[in-house]
Steps between C-alpha positions, in 0.01 A plus 500: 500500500601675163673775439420679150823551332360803376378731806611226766089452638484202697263274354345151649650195331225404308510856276563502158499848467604788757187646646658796495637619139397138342867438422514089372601289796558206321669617132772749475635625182824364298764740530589489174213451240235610726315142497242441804728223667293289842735621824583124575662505135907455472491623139345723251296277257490720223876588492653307746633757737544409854262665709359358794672554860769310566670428814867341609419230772818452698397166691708384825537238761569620890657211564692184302228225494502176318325446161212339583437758764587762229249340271207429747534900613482644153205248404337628821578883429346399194198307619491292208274744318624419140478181322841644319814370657590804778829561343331580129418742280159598559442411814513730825725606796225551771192307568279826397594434199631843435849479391589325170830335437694633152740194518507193704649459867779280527392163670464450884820318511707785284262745712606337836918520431429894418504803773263673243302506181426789273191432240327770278104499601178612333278727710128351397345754756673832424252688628410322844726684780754255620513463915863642529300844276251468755709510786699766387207762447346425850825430738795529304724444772396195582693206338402189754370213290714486204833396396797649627637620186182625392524753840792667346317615166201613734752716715688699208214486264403808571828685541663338196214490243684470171809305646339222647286258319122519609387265676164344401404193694695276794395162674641247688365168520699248753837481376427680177527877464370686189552896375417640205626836398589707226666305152810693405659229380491676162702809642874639377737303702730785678785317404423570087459838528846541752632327216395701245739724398318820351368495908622808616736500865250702678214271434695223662612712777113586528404084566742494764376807638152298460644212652670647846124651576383164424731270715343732815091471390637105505690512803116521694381217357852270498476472098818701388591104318263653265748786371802217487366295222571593151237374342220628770607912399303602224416838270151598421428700205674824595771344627414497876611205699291292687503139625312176328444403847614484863722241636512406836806552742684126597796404704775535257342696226784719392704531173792347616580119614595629848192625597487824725202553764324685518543655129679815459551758192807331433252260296311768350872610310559104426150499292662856307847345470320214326289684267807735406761185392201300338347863307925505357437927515801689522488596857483874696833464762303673817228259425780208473630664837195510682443136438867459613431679842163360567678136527713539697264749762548840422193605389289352822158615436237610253561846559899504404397263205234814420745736552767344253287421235350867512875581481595309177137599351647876542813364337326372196280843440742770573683689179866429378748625753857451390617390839311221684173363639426575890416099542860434308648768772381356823521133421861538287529131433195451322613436093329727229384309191193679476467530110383644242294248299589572169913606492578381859638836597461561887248719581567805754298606801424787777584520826230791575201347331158445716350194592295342221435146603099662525534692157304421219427605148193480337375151259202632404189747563111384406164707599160474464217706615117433521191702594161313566143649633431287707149317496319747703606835365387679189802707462854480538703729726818363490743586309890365377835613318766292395803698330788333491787416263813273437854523360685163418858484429603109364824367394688228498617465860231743672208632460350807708117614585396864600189516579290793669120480600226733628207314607196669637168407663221685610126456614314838482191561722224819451197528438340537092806350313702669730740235627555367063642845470726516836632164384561558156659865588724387772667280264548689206620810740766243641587303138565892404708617754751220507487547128668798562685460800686183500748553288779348692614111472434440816157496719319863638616584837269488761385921507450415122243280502311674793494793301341292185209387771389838639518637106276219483273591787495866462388444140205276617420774787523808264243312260251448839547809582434672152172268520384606890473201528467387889466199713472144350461674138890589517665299281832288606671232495771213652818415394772270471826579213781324474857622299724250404847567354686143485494338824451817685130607588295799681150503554250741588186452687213672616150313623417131502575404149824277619875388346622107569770338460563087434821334481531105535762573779280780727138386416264783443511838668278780494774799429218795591298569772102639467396846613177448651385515820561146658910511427514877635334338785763230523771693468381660794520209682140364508463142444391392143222342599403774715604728173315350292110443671486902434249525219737766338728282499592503119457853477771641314717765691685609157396525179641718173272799416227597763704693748837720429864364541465583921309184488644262275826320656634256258695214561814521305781194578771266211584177482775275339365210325774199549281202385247408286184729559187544434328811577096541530334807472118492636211735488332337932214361222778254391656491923178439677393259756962399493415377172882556370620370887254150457597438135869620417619095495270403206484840315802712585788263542442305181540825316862524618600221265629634183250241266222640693285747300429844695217606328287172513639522894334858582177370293513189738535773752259683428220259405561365895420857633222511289329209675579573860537945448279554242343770667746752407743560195762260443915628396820369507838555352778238512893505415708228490841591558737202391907609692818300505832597667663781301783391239559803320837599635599148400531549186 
């Protein structure tokens, strides 16, 4: 079948259009100049960007054969489809005729004397779901049938998203196994960047932090030899580190000649050690101590490596203090040439300060908001506010981002233009009142912003009231708000219009929960399904306006944003039918990448819930919030 890249419809092969929003299944168009380019298409003919979907092939042998066995398995994986030489440009790497090679294969008897191949590979059938896809959205924990190393990207998949290449396609044919996943091949080597010296200590500190939670998720799947190759750690575009691919445990895989098995964290400090004497950076003592101590087995496990790199984190952050550093004071032989990286003068720290190996300051802030009537209404009830503004300090050394949002979201009901007016009065009441009482640098407590919602709801109910108006005329409305003030947020919600949250690390999550009938069910203990086959069902239980503040109960709870986020706010016309829940991979995620635009994301968005929740009006607000670990006292 194929999947539209567009609202992900599944299509029958012979398509050229999606049935469903007549997306093109067979042209995309160039990235760049906006050329119609055919899918099967390396490059861009009108400007010669590279945009067609490219895979890395990593190509293996189970077992050492001879060449001409070599050579009579790859002609028979093969099948002798292409008149071209198998080994040339041109011709392709399955006998479907699906995967293009970029540049040639090395000959069977080069091939043969090699554990493993790695070849660049055209995708002629982007759109056609590959088996391993297949598999994973009806039984995706089944792995029988496929290569062994292609099991391990099918088990952390989906715990490590952005960390682990994707996996797109696995065979095994005799003694020749194929996978094709993800190209990052063009990714910052981790070494470069350690190198570099205008990276800051606490961004280091931060990879290794990265690194210990890694060599565990690899641990389950015996591919922690992927973390101990310098070459295989790699930076994405913010700066997050991830792996070009994974790498098999073997007998005697270690850094050192005298192999130790099974591997231990001693290895994990080897691969630092390495990338501290090749970056040629002045060095932080603790950190040089730590190594020290991890050698030779005092630091045993991940949690005391945690522990001590939390410590010298804290070390790095705190303010002057004219004595000495807590790390310096309870491991005394570790040497201080922590320096300053202009005038070399040692640099001071605080035995008191908290733990900061979590704390982050803020890169960057983006929103967008959109409100769409849907294809079935005639009006539009819903109703936004974005208010929100930024401070930027730069200089030479530093820079430093305040930022402070109020984002608000509402979908009015009543009858005769009733719910346009709830909507559009709920927000301006709110916008008003924080206009006026958030004065502070830092974000409303909790009584604050319950206050702000029943001004909100008594204004609505006065207005009903002053109207006698009764029943399904009263006016009202849903909502969701969200205050921002750096990485620090509060939200505010009251009906079904819902908050979520997606990271690369934690997936999506829905942060709020819907008042209506079927979860008050639930949380009474009643099965959902059993919750949900009442026919009030989605009958709200809250709502700002009709009834006085005995009745309205809003959910008031903060968060601390410590990675990349992106936040969704959604009217249920843009939440319906686990629209956000079925298609946060292709048009959520994507958004969290700093080249990604936001607003052409929420009219993607949007445009999807128009097809499939059309009946009802469509809104959404996003924020991107772009963090890194906090260098400010560092300078």
């Amino acid at each position: 079948m194929l999947i539209c890249p567009h609202c992900q419809f599944e299509n029958p092969n012979d398509n050229k259009f999606c049935q469903n929003c007549g997306t093109s299944l067979t042209h995309r168009a160039c990235y760049k100049c906006g050329a119609e380019v055919s899918s099967d298409t390396q490059d861009c003919q009108n400007c010669g960007t590279e945009c067609g979907t490219i895979w890395w092939a990593i190509i293996t042998q189970e077992t050492p054969v001879i060449v001409s066995e070599f050579g009579d398995a790859l002609t028979q994986m093969q099948g002798n489809i292409n008149s071209q030489p198998q080994s040339a440009v041109g011709s392709f790497l399955d006998r479907e005729q699906r995967y293009q090679l970029l540049a040639p294969l090395p000959s069977p008897e080069v091939m043969a004397t090699n554990t493993e191949v790695k070849v660049r590979v055209l995708d002629c059938q982007p759109y056609q779901i590959s088996p391993i896809e297949a598999m994973l959205d009806n039984q995706p924990l089944s792995v029988i049938g496929i290569p062994n190393l292609a099991k391990a990207y099918v088990v952390l998949q989906p715990e490590t998203p952005s960390v682990i290449p994707l996996i797109h396609d696995a065979w095994q044919q005799d003694n020749i196994q194929v996978i094709l996943i993800e190209d990052r091949s063009h990714w910052q080597l981790l070494l470069d960047a350690w190198q570099d010296q205008t990276t800051h200590p606490l961004q280091i500190l931060h990879w290794c932090y990265q690194m210990i939670h890694l060599w565990g998720v690899l641990e389950q799947v015996n591919c922690r030899q992927s973390l101990l190759e310098l070459s295989n750690l790699r930076l994405d575009e913010d700066q997050t580190l991830g792996l070009q691919r994974l790498h098999l445990e073997t007998p005697g895989s270690n850094l050192s000649e005298d192999a130790e098995l099974p591997l231990t964290i001693k290895a994990l400090g080897r691969v630092w050690q390495t990338l501290s004497k090749q970056s040629q950076r002045t060095q932080i003592g603790s950190f040089v101590k730590m190594l020290e101590d991890l050698e030779i087995g005092k630091i045993e496990n991940l949690e005391e490596l945690r522990s001590r790199l939390e410590e010298i984190a804290t070390e790095l952050e705190a303010p002057a203090n004219p004595n000495f550093s807590s790390t310096e004071a309870k491991y005394p032989s570790a040497s201080t040439i922590l320096q300053d990286h202009d005038n070399g003068e040692e640099i001071d720290k605080n035995e008191d300060a908290p733990t900061i190996i979590f704390s982050m300051q803020l890169r960057s802030v983006e929103n967008t908001g959109r409100t769409d009537v849907g294809r079935q209404r005639n009006h539009n009830e819903d109703y936004f506010g974005i208010d929100s503004k930024q401070q930027k300090l730069e200089l030479p050394r530093s820079q430093n981002l305040q930022a402070r949002g109020l984002y608000i979201l509402c979908d009015g009901m009543g009858g005769h233009a009733g719910g346009e007016v709830a909507s559009e009065l709920a927000v301006n009441t709110l916008r008003q009142y924080f206009q006026e009482n958030w004065v502070t640098a830092e974000l409303p407590t909790a009584e604050t912003i319950q206050k702000a919602v029943f001004l909100a709801n008594e204004t609505i109910y006065n207005l009903n009231q002053q109207g006698l108006r009764s029943g399904v005329g009263r006016m009202g409305t849903t909502l969701v708000m969200l205050l921002m003030h750096n990485t620090r947020a509060a939200f505010a919600h009251v009906g079904d219009s819902r908050l979520y949250r997606c990271t690369r690390q934690r997936g999506l999550e829905q942060i709020t929960v819907d008042h209506e009938v079927g979860q008050r069910e639930i949380a009474k203990g009643v099965e959902s399904a059993i919750a949900y086959a009442r026919p009030d069902a989605y009958q709200l239980t809250q709502a700002i306006g009709p009834r006085d503040a005995n009745f309205v109960h809003p959910e008031v709870d903060c968060f601390e944003i410590s990675e990349d986020t992106l936040l969704l706010l959604a009217s249920d016309g843009l939440s319906d039918n686990d629209l956000v829940e079925k298609n946060w991979h292709t048009h959520l995620e994507p958004l969290l990448s700093s080249g990604a635009n936001l607003e052409s994301g929420l009219n993607n968005l949007i445009d999807l819930a128009n097809e499939h929740n059309g009946h009802d009006n469509i809104t959404g607000i996003l924020i991107r919030v772009k963090v890194s670990p906090n260098q400010q006292s560092w300078y």
